[in-house]
N, CA, C and O atoms as a printed pandas DataFrame, in Angstrom:
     atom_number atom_name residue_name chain_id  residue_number  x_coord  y_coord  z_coord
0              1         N          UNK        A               1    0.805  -24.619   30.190
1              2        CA          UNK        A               1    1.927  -24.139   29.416
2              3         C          UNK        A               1    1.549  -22.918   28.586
3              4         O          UNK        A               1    2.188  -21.868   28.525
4              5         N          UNK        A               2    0.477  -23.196   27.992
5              6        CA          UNK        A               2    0.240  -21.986   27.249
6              7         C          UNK        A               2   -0.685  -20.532   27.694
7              8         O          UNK        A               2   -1.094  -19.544   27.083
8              9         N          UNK        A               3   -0.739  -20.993   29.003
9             10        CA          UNK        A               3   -1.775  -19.865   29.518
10            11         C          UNK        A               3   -0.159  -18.711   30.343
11            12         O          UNK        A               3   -0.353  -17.582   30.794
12            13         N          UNK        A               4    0.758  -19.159   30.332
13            14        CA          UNK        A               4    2.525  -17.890   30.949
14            15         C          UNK        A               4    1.978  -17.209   29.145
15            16         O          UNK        A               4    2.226  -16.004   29.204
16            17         N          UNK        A               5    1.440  -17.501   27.852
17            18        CA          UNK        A               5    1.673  -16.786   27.371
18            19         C          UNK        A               5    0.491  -16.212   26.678
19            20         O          UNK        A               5    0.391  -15.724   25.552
20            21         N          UNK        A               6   -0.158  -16.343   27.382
21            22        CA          UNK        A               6   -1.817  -15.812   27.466
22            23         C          UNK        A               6   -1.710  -14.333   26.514
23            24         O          UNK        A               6   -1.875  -14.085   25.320
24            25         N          UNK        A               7   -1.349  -13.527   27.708
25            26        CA          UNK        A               7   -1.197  -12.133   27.496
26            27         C          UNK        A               7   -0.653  -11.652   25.561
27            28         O          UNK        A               7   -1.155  -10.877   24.747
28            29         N          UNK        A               8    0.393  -12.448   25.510
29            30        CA          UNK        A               8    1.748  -12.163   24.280
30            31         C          UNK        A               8    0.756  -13.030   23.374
31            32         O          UNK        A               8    0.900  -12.623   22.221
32            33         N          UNK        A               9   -0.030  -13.881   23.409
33            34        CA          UNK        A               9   -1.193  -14.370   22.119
34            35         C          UNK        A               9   -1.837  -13.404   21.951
35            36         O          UNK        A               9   -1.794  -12.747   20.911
36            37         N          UNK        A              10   -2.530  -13.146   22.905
37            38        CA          UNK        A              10   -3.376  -11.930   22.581
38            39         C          UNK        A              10   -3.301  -10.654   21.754
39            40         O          UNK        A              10   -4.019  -10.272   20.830
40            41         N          UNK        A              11   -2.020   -9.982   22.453
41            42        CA          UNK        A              11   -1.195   -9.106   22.071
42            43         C          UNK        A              11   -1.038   -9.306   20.284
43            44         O          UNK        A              11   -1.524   -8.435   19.562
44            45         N          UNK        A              12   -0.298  -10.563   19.646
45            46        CA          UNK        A              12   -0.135  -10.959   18.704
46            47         C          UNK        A              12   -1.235  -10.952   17.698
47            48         O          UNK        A              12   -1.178  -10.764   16.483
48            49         N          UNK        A              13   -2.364  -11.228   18.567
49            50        CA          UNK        A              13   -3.336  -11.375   17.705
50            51         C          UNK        A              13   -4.178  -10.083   17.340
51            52         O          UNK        A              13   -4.707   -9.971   16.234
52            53         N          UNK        A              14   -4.278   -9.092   18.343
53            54        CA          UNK        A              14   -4.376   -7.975   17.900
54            55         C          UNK        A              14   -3.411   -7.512   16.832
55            56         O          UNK        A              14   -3.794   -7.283   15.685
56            57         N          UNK        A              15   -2.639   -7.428   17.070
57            58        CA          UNK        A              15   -1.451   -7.070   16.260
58            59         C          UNK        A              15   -1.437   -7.622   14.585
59            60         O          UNK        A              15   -0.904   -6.978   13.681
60            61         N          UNK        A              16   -1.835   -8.372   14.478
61            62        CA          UNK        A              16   -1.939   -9.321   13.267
62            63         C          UNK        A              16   -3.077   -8.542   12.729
63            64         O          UNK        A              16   -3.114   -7.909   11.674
64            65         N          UNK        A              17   -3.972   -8.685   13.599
65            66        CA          UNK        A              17   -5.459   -8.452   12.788
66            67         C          UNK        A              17   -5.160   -6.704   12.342
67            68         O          UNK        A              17   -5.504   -6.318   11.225
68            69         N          UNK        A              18   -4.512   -5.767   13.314
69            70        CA          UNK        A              18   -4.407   -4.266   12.760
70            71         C          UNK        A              18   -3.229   -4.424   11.369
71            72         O          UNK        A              18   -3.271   -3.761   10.333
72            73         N          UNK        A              19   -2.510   -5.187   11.621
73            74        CA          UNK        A              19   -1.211   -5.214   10.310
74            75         C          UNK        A              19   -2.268   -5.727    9.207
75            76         O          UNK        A              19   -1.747   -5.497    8.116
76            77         N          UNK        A              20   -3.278   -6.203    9.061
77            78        CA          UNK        A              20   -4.002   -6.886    7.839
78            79         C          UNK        A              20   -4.802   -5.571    7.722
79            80         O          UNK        A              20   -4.569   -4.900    6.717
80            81         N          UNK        A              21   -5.336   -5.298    8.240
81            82        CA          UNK        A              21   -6.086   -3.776    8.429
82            83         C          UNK        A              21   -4.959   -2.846    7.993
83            84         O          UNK        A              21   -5.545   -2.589    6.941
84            85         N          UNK        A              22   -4.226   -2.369    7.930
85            86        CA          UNK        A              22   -3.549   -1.374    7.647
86            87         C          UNK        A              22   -2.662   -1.947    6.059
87            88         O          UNK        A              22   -1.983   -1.023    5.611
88            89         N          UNK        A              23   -2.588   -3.019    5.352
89            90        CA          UNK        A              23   -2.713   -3.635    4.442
90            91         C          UNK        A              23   -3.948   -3.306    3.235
91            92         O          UNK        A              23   -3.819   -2.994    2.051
92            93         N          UNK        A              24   -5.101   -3.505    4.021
93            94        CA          UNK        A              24   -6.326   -3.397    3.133
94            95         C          UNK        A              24   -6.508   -2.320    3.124
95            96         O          UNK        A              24   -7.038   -2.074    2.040
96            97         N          UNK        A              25   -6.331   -0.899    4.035
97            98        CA          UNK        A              25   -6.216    0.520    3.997
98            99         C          UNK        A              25   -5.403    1.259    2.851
99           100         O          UNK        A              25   -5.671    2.264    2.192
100          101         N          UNK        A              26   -4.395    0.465    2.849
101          102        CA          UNK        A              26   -3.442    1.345    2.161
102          103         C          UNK        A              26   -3.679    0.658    0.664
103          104         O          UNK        A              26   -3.610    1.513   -0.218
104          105         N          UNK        A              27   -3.868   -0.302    0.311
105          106        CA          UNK        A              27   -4.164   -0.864   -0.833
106          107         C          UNK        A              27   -5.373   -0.434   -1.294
107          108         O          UNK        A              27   -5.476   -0.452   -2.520
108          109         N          UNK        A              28   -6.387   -0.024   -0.631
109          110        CA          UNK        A              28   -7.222    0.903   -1.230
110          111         C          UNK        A              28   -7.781    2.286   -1.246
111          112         O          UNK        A              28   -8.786    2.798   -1.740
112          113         N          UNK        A              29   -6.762    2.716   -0.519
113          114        CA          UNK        A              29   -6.498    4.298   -0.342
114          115         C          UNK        A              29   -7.315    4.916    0.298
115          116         O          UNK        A              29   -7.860    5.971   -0.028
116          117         N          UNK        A              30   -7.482    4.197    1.421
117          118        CA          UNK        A              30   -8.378    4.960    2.668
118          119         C          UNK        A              30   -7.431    5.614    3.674
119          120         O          UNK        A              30   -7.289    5.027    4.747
120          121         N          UNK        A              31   -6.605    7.025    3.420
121          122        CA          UNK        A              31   -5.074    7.100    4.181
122          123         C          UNK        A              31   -5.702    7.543    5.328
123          124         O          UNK        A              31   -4.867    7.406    6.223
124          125         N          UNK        A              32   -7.005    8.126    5.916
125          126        CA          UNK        A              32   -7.292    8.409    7.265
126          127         C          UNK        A              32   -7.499    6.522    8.281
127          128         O          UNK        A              32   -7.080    5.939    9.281
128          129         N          UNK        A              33   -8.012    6.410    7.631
129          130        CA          UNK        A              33   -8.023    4.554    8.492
130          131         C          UNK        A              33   -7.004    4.131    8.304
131          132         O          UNK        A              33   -6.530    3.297    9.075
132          133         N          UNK        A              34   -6.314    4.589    7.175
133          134        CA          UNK        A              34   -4.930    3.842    6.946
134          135         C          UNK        A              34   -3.498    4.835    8.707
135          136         O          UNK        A              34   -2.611    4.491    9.489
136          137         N          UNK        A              35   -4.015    5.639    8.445
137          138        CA          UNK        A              35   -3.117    6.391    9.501
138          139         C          UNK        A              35   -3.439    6.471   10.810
139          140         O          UNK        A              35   -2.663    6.834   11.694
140          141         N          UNK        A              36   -4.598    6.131   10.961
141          142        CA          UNK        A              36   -4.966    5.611   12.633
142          143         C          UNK        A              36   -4.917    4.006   12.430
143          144         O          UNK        A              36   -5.644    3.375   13.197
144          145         N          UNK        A              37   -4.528    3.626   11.954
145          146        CA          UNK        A              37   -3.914    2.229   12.322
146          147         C          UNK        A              37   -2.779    2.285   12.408
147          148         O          UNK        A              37   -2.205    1.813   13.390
148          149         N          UNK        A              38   -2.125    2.876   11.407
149          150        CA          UNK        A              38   -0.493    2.876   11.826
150          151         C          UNK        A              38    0.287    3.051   13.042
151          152         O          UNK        A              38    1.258    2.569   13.626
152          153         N          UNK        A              39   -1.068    4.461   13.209
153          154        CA          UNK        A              39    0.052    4.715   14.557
154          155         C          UNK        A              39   -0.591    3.919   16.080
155          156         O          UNK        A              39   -0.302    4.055   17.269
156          157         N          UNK        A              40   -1.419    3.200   15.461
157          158        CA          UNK        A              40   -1.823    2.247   17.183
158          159         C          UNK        A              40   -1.200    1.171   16.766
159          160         O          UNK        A              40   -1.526    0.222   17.479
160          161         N          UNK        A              41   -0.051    0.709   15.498
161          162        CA          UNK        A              41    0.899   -0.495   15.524
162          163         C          UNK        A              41    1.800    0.509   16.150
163          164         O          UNK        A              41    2.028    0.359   17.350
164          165         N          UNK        A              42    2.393    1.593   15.474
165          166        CA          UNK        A              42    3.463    2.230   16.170
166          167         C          UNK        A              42    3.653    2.310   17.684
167          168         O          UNK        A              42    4.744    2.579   18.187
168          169         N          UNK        A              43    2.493    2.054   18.424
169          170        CA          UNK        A              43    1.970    2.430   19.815
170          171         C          UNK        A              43    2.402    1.084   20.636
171          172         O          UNK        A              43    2.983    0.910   21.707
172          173         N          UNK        A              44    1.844    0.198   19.633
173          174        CA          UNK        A              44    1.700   -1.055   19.921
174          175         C          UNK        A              44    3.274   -1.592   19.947
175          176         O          UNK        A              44    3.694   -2.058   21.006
176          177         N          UNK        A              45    4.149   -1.527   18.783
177          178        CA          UNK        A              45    5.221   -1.689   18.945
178          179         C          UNK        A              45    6.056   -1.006   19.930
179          180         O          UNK        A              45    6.641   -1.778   20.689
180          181         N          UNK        A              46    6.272    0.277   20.122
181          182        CA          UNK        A              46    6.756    0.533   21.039
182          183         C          UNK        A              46    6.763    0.335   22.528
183          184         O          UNK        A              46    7.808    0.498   23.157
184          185         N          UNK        A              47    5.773    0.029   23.051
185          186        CA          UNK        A              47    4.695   -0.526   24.506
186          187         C          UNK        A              47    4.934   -1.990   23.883
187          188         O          UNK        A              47    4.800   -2.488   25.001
188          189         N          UNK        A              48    5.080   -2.678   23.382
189          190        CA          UNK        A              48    4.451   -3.897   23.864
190          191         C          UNK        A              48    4.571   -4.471   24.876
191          192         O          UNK        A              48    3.655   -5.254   25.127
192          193         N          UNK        A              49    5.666   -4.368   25.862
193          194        CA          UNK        A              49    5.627   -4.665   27.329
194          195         C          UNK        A              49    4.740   -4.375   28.036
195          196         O          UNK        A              49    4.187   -5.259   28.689
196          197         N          UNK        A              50    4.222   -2.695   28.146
197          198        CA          UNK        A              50    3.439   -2.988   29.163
198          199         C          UNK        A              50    2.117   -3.258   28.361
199          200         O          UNK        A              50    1.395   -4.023   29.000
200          201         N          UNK        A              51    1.683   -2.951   27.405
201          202        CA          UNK        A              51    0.252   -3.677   26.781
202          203         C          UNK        A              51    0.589   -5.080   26.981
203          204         O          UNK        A              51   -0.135   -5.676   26.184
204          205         N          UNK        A              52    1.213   -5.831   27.539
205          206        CA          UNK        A              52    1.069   -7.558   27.553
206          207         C          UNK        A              52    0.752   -7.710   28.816
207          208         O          UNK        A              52   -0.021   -8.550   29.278
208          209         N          UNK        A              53    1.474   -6.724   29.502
209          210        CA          UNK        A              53    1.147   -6.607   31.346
210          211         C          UNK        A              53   -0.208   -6.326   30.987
211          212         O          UNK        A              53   -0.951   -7.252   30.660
212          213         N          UNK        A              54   -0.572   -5.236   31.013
213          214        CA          UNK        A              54   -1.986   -4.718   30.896
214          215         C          UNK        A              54   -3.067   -5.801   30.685
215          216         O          UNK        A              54   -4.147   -5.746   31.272
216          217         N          UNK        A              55   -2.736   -6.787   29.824
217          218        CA          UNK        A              55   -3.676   -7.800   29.311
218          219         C          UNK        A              55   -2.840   -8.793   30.146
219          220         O          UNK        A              55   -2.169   -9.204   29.199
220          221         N          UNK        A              56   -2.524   -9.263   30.859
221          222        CA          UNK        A              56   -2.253  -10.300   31.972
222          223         C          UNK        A              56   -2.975   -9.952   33.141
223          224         O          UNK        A              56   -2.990   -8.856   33.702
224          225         N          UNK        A              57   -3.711  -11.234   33.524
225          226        CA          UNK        A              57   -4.852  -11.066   34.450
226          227         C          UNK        A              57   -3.789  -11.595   36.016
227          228         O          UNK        A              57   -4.232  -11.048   37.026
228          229         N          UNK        A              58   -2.547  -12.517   36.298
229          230        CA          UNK        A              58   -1.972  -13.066   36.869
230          231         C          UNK        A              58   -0.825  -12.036   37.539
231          232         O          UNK        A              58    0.196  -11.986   36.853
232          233         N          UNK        A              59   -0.804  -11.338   38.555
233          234        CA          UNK        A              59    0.412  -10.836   38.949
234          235         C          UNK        A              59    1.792  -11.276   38.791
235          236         O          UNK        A              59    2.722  -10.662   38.267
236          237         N          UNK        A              60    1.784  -12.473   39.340
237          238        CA          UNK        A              60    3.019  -13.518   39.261
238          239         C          UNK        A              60    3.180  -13.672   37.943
239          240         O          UNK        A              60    3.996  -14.575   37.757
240          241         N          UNK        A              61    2.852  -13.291   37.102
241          242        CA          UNK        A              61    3.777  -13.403   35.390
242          243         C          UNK        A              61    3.620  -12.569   34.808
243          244         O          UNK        A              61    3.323  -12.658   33.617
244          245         N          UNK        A              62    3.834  -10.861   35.762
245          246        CA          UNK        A              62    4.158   -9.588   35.154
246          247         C          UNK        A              62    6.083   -9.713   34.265
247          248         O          UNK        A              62    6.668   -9.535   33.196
248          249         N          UNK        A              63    6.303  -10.155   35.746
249          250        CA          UNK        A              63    8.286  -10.355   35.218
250          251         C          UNK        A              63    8.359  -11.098   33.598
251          252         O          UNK        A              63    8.994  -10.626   32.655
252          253         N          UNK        A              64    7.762  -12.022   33.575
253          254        CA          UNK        A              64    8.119  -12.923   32.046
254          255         C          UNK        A              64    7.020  -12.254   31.343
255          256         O          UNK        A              64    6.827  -12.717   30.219
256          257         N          UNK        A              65    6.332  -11.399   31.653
257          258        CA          UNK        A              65    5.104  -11.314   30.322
258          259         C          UNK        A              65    5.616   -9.805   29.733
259          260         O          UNK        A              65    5.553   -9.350   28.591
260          261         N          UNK        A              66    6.160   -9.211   31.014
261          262        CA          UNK        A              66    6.756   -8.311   30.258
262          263         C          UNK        A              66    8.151   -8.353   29.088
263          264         O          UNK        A              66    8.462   -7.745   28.064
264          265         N          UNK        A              67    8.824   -9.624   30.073
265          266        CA          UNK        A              67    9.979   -9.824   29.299
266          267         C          UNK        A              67    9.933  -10.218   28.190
267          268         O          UNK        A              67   10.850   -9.938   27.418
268          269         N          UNK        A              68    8.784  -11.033   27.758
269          270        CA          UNK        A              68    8.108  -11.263   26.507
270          271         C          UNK        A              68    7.951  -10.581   25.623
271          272         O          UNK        A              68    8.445  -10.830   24.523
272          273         N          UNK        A              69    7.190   -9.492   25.872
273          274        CA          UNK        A              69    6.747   -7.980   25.550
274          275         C          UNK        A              69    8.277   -7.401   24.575
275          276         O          UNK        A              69    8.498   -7.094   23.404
276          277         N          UNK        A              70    9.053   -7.482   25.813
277          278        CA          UNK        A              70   10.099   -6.242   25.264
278          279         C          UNK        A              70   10.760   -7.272   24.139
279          280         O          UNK        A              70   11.063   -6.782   23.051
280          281         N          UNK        A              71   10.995   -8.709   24.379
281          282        CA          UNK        A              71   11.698   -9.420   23.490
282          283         C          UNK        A              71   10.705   -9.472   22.174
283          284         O          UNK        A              71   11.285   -9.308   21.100
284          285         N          UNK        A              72    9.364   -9.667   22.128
285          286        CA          UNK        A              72    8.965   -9.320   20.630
286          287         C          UNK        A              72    9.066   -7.995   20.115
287          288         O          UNK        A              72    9.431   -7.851   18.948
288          289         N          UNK        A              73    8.808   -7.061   20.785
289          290        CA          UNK        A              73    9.091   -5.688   20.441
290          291         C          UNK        A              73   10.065   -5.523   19.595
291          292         O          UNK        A              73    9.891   -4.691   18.705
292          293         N          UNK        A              74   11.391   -6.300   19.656
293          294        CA          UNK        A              74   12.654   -5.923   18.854
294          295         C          UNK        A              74   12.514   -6.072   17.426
295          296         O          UNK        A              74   12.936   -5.201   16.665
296          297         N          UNK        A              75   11.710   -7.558   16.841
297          298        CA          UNK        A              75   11.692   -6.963   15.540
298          299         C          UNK        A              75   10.765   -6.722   14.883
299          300         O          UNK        A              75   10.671   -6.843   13.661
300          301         N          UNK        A              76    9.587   -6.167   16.004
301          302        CA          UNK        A              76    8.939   -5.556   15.453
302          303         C          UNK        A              76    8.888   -4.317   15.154
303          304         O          UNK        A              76    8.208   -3.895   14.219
304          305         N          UNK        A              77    9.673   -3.513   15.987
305          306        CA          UNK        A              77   10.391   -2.235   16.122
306          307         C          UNK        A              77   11.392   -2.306   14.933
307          308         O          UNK        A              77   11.247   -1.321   14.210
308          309         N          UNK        A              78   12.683   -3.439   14.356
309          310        CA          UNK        A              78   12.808   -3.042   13.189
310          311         C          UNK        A              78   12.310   -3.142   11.675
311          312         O          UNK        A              78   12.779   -2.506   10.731
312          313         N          UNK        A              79   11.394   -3.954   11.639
313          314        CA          UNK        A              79   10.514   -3.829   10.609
314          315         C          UNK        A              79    9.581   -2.440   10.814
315          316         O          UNK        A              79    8.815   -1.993    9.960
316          317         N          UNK        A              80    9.777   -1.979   11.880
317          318        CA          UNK        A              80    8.613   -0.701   11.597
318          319         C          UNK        A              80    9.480    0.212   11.020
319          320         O          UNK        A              80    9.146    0.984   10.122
320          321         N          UNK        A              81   10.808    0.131   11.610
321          322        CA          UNK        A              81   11.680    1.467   11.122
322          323         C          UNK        A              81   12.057    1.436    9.705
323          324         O          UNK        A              81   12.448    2.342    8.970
324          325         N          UNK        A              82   11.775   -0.274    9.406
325          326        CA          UNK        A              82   11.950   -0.836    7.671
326          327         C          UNK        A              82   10.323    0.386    7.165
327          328         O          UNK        A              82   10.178    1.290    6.343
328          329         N          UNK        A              83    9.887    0.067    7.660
329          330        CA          UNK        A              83    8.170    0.768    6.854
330          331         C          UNK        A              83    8.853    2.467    7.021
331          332         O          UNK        A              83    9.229    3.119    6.046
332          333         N          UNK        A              84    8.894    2.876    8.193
333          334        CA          UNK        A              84    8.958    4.636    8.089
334          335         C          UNK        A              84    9.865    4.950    7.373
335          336         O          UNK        A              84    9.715    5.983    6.719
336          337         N          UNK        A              85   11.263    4.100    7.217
337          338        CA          UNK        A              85   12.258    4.630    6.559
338          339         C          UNK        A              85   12.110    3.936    4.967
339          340         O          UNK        A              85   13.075    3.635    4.265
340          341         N          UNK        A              86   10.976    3.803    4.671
341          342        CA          UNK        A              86   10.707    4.044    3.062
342          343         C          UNK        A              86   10.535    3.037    2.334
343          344         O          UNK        A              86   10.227    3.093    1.144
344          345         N          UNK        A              87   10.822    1.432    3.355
345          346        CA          UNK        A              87   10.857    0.376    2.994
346          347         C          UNK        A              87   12.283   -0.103    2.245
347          348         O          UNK        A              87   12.619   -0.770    1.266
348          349         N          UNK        A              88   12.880    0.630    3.284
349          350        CA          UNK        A              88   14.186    0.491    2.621
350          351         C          UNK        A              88   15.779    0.408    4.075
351          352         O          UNK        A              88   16.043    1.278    4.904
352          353         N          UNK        A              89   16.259   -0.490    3.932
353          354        CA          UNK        A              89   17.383   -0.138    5.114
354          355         C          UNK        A              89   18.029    0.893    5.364
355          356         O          UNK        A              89   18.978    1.281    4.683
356          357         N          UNK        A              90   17.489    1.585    6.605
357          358        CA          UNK        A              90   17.880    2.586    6.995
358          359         C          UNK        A              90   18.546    2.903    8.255
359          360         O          UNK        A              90   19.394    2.098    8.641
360          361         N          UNK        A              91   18.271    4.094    9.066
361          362        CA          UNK        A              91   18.628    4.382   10.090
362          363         C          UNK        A              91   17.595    4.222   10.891
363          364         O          UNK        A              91   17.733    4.356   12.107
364          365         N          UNK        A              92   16.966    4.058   10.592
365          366        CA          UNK        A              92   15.417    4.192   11.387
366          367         C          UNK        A              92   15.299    2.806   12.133
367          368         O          UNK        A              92   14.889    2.596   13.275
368          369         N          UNK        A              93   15.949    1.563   10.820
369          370        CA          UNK        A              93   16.019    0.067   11.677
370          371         C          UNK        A              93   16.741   -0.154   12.881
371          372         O          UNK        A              93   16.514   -0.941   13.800
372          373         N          UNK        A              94   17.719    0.737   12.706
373          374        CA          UNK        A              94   18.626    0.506   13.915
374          375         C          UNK        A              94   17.861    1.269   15.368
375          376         O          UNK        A              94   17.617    0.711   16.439
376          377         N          UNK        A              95   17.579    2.790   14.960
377          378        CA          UNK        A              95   16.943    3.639   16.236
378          379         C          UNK        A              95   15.867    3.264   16.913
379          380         O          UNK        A              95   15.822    3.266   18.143
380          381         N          UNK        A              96   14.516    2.764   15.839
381          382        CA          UNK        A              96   13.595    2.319   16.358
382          383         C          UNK        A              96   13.638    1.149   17.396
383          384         O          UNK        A              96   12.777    0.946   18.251
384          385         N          UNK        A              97   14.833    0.370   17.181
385          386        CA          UNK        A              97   14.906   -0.824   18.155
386          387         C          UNK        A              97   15.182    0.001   19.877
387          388         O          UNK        A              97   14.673   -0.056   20.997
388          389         N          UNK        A              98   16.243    0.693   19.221
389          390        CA          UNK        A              98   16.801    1.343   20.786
390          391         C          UNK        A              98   15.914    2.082   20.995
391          392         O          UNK        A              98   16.026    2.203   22.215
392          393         N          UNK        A              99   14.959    2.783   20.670
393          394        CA          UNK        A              99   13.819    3.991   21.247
394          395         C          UNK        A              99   13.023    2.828   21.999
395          396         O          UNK        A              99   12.371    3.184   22.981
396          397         N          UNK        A             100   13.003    1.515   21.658
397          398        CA          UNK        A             100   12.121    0.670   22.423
398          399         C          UNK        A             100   12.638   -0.072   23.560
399          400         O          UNK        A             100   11.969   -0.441   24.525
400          401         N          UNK        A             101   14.144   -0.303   23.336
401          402        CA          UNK        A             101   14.595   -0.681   24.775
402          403         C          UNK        A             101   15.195    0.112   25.553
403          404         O          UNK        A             101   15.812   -0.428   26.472
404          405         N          UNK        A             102   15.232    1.797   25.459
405          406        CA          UNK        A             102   15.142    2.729   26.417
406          407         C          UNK        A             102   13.792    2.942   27.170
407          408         O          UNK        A             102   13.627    3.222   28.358
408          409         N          UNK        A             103   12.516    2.664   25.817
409          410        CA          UNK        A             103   11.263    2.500   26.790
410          411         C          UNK        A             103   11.048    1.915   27.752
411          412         O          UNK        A             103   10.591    2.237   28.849
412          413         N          UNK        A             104   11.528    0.654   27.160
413          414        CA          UNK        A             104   10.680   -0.867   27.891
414          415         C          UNK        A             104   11.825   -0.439   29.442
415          416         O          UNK        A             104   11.274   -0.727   30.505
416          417         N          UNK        A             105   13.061    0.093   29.567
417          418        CA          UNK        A             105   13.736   -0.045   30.813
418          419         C          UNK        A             105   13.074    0.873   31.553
419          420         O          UNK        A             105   12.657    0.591   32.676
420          421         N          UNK        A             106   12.880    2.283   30.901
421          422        CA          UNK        A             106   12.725    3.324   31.488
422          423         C          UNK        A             106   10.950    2.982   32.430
423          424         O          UNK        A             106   10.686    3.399   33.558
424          425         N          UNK        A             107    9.885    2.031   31.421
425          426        CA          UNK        A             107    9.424    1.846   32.638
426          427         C          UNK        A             107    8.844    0.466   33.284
427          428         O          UNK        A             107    7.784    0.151   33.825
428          429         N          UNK        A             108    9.937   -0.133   32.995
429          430        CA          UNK        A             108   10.516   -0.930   34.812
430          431         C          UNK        A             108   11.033   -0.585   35.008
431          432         O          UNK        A             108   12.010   -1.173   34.543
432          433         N          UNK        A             109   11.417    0.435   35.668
433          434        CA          UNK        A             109   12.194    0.993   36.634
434          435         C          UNK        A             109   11.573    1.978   37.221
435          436         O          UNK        A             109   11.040    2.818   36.495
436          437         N          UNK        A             110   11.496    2.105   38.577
437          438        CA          UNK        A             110   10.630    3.342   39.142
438          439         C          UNK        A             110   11.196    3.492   40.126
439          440         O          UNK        A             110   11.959    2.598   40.495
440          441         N          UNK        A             111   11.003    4.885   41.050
441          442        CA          UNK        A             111   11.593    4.989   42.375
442          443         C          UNK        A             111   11.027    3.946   43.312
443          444         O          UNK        A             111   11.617    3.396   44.242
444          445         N          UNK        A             112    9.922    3.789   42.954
445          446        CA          UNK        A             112    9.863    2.539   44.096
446          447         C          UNK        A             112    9.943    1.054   44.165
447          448         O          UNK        A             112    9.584    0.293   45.063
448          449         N          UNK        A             113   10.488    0.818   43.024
449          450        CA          UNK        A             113   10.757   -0.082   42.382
450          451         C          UNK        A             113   10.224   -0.936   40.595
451          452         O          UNK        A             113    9.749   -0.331   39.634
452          453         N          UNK        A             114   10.497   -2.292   40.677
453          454        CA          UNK        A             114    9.853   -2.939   39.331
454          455         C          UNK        A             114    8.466   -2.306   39.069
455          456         O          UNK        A             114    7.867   -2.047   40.113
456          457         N          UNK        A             115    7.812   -1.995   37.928
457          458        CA          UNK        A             115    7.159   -1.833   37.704
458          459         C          UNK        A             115    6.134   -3.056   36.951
459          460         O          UNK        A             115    5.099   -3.698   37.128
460          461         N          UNK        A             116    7.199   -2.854   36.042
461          462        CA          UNK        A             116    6.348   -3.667   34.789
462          463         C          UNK        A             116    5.271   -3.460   34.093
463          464         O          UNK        A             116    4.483   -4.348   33.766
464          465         N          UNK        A             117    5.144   -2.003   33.759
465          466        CA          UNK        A             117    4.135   -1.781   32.920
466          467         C          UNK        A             117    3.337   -0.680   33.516
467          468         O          UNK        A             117    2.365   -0.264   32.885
468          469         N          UNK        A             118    3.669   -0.129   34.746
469          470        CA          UNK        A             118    3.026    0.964   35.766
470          471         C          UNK        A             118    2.145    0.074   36.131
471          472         O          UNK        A             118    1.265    0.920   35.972
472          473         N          UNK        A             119    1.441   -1.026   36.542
473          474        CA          UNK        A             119    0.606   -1.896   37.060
474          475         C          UNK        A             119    1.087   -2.505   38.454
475          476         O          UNK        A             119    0.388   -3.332   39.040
């Protein structure tokens, strides 16, 4: 049961450990470590589909690991647009979601078909 979500633990757990890292950066005013972390969550949020593919060792659970992917992506994408837009509700909550599910479609989808992550 818990190995369909192998990939999306992983993922998470990176993810966790850079959000605590970029926490202890900014709280003590290291803004160069603080800003190369940001933008490999920013990276991270936006991709998380295919970074979950990428880290799935199983072909047969590209379809759900991606779908995984794009379904956490959403709020993590609007809590990010909560952080860029000042920590405050903005426009950014709303765009950042859609900049991520124009990603996540744009690549599964290829001329030659599903992708799931270019893999």
């Amino acid at each position: 049961m818990i190995g369909k979500f192998r990939a999306v633990i992983i993922y998470s757990m990176i993810f966790s450990f850079l959000f605590a890292l970029h926490i202890v950066f900014g709280a003590t005013d290291w803004d160069e470590p603080f800003a190369i972390v940001v933008g490999i969550i920013t990276i991270m949020t936006f991709f998380s589909g295919p970074i979950c593919v990428a880290i799935e060792t199983m072909h047969e659970r590209y379809k759900s690991t991606y779908f995984h992917g794009l379904i956490l992506s959403m709020p993590l994408s609007t809590g990010l647009g909560w952080a860029y837009g000042g920590r405050s509700f903005g426009l950014e909550m709303i765009l950042f979601p859609a900049i991520t599910l124009v990603i996540h479609i744009t690549i599964r989808q290829s001329p030659i078909g599903l992708t799931y992550g270019l893999k």
